[in-house]
C-alpha positions as CSV (number, residue, x, y, z in Angstrom):
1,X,29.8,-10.7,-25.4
2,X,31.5,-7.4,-23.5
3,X,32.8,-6.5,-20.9
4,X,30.6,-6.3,-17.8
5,X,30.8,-4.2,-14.8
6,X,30.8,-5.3,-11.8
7,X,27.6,-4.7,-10.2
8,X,27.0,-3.2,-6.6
9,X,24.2,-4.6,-5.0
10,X,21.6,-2.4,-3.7
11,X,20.0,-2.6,0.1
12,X,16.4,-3.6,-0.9
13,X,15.9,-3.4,2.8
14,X,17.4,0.0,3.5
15,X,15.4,1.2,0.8
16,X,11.6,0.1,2.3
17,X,12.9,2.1,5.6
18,X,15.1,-0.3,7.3
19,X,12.2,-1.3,9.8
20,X,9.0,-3.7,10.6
21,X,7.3,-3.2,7.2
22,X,10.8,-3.9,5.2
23,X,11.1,-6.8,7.5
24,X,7.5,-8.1,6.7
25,X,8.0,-7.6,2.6
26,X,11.0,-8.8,2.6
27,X,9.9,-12.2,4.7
28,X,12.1,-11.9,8.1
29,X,9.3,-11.7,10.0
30,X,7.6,-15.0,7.7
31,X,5.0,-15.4,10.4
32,X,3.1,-11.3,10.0
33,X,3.7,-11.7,6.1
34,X,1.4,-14.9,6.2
35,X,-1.1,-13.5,8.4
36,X,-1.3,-10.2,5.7
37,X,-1.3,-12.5,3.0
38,X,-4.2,-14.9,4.4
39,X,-6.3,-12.3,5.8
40,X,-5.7,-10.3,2.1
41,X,-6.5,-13.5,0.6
42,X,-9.8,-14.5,3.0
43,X,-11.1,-10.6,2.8
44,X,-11.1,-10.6,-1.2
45,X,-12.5,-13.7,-1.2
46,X,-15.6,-12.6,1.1
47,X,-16.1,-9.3,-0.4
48,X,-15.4,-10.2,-4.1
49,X,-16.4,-14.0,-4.5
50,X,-19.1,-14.8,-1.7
51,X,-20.2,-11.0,-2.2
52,X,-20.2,-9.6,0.8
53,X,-20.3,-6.2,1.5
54,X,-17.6,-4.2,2.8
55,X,-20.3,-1.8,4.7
56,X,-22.1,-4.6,6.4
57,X,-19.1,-6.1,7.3
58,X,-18.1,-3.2,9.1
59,X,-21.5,-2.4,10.9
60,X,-21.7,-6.1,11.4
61,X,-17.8,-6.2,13.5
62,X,-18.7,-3.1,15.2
63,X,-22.1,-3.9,16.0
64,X,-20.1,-7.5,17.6
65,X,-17.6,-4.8,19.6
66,X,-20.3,-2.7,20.9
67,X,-22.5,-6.1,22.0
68,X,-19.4,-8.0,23.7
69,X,-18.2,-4.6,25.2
70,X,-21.7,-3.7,26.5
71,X,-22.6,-7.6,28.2
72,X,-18.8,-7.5,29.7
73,X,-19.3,-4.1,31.1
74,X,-22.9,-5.5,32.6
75,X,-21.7,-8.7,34.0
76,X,-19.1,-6.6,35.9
77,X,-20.9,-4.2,37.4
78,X,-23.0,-7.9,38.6
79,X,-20.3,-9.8,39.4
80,X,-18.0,-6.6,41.0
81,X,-15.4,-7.1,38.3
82,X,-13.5,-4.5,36.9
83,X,-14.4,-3.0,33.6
84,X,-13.3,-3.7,30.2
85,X,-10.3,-2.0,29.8
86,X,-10.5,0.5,26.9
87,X,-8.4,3.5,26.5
88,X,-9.3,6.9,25.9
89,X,-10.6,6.8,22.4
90,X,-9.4,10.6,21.6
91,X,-7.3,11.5,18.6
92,X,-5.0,14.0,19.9
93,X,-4.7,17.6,18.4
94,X,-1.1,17.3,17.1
95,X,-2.3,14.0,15.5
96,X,-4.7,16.2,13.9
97,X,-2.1,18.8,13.0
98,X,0.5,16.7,11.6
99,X,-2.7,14.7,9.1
100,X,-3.7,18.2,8.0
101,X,-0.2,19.1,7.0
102,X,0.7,16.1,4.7
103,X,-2.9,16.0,3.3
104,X,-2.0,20.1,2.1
105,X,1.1,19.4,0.9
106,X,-0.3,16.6,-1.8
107,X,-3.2,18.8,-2.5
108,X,-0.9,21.9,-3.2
109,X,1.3,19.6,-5.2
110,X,-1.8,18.5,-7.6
111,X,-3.4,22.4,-7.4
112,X,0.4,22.6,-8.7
113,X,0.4,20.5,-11.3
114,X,-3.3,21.3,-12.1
115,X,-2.0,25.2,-12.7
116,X,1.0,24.1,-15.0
117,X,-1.2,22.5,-16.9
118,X,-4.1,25.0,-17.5
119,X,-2.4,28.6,-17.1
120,X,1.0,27.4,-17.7
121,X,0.3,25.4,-20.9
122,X,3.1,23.0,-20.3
123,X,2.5,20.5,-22.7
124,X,4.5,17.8,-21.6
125,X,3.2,17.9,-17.7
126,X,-0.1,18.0,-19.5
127,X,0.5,14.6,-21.9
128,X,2.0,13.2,-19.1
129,X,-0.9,13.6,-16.9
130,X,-3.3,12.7,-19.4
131,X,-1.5,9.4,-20.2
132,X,-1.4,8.5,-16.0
133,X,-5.0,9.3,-15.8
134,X,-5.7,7.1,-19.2
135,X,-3.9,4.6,-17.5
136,X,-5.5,4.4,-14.9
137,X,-8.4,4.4,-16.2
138,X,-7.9,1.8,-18.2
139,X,-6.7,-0.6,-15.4
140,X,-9.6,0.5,-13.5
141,X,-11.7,-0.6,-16.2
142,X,-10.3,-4.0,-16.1
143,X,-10.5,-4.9,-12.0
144,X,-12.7,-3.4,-9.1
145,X,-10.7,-1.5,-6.7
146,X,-10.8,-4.3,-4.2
147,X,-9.3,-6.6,-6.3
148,X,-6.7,-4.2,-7.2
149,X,-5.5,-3.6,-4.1
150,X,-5.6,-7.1,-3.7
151,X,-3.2,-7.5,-6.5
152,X,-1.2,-4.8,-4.6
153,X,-0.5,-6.9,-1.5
154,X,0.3,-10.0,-3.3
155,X,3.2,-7.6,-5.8
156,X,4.0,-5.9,-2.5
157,X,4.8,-9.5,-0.3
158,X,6.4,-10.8,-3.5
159,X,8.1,-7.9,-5.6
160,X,10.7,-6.9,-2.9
161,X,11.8,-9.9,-1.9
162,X,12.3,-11.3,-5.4
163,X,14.3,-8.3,-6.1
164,X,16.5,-9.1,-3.5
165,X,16.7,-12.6,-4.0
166,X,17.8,-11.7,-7.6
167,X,18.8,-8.4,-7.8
168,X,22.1,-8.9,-10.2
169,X,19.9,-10.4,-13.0
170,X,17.4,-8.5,-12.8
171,X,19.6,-5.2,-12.7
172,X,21.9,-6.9,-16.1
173,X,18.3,-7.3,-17.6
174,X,17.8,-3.7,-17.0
175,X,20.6,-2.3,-18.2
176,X,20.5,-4.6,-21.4
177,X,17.0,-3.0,-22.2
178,X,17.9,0.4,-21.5
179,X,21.0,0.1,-23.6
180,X,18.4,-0.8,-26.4
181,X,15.8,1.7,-26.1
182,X,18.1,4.3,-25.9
183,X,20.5,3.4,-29.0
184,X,23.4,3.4,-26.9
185,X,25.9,0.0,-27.6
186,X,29.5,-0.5,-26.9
């Protein structure tokens, strides 16, 4: 065996944003992690297993909103009770703006990319790319999209927190590996 270095451990928490979602994947807040992971759990199993649709669902909640909204507004307007209270269902323009913005900076990124590739003949971006999109393909072929993002939250409410929980071994393992695939012993 050799020498090993000492190890700093790295802020799993500071990395995810130091906030309510790192909180939730990381299990401090226990109580929002098992309501994601049951309602994950409960809407895969209705839309993938009891086959259910995802549109009629949606109609079918809405359609329930729009009913309970429409009988409380009538019964107080009988009874001379106030209204539902409902805010002003508006998105704002700087909402709007800000959207816009992000959504052009991804889509000039893969114009980008798309350019390197065809005028640019950059034949690495281009094996790369068509490698990802084999990929993805290929996984896509193996699960619906439902149960692939499925599969998402479960990795997502268990990755980080294993991580943390085991972060030294994992990192050793790592650096073992890469030592390997890169020829590189001491």
């Amino acid at each position: 065996m050799g020498e090993s270095t000492p190890s700093r451990r790295f802020s799993v928490h500071q990395a995810l944003g130091d906030g309510f979602v790192a909180d939730v994947l990381l299990w401090k807040k226990w109580s929002v992690g098992v309501v994601l992971l049951i309602s994950a759990t409960a809407l895969w199993f209705l839309f993938e297993r009891a086959g259910y649709n995802p549109l009629s669902f949606a109609s079918n909640v809405l359609l329930l909103l729009v009913v309970i909204l429409f009988f409380w507004a009538k019964s107080a307007s009988l009874l001379n009770r106030p209204l539902p209270p409902l805010p002003d269902l508006e998105i704002s323009e700087d909402t709007v703006v800000i959207a816009a913005d992000v959504l052009r900076v991804w889509v000039n990124r893969a114009l980008s990319i798309a350019r390197d590739i065809a005028i640019g003949r950059n034949l690495k971006l281009f094996a790369r790319v068509a490698v990802g999109l084999w990929i993805a393909s290929y996984i896509g072929s193996l699960f619906n999209f439902l149960t692939l993002a499925y599969v998402g939250v479960l990795l997502g409410l268990s990755v980080p927190v294993l991580y943390d929980k085991y972060q030294d071994h994992i990192n050793d393992k790592l650096c073992v590996t890469h030592r390997i695939g890169t020829g590189s012993f001491k």
